[in-house]
N, C-alpha and C positions, 0 to 999 in steps of 0.2 A: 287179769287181762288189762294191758292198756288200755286208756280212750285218747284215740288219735285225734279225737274233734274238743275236744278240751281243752281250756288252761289249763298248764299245769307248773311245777316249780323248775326251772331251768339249773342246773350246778354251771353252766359256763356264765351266765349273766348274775348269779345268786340272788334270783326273784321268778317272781310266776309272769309266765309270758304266754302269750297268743299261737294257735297254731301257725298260723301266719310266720310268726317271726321263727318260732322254731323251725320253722319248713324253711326258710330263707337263711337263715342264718345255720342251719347244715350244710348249705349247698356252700355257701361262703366259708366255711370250716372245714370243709374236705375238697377245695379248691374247685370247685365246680363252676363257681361263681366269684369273680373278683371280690375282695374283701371289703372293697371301696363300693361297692354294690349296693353294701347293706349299712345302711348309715349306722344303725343300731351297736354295730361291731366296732364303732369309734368308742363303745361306753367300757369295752375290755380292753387292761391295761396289758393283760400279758396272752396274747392270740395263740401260742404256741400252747399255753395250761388248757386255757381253751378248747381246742384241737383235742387234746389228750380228753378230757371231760366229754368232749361233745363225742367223741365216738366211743365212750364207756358207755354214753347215757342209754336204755335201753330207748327211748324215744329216737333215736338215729338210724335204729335200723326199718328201714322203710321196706323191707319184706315181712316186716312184724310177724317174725320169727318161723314165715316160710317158706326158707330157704332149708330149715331144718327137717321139713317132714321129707317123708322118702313116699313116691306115687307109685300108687300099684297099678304095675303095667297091664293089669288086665281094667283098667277103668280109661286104657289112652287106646 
């Protein structure tokens, strides 16, 4: 299991980053948030490789993988 409150190694900046920045710098990599937002995202030379890495990384998906379970409708 992930840990969402952790550093950890980032493949779009190729070094270990801060939740912080990873939370930020998703939002600026799937257009959430202007690019120019995240000053940090000036240190990537190519935003579009980026883009492709940051939504492989399993740290991007912010349903941390609850989108997958199926609810049993007898618990709703």
């Amino acid at each position: 299991m992930l840990d969402y409150e952790s550093d950890h190694y980032c493949p779009a900046y190729k070094r270990v980053i801060d939740i912080d920045l990873c939370y930020e710098s998703l939002m600026g990599l799937s257009k959430s948030v202007k690019i120019s937002s995240v000053k940090e995202l000036s240190e990537i030379k190519d935003i579009e490789e980026a883009r492709r890495v940051c939504a492989e990384c399993p740290y991007s998906d912010l349903g941390a993988g609850m989108d997958d379970w199926e609810i049993d409708p007898d618990l709703l």
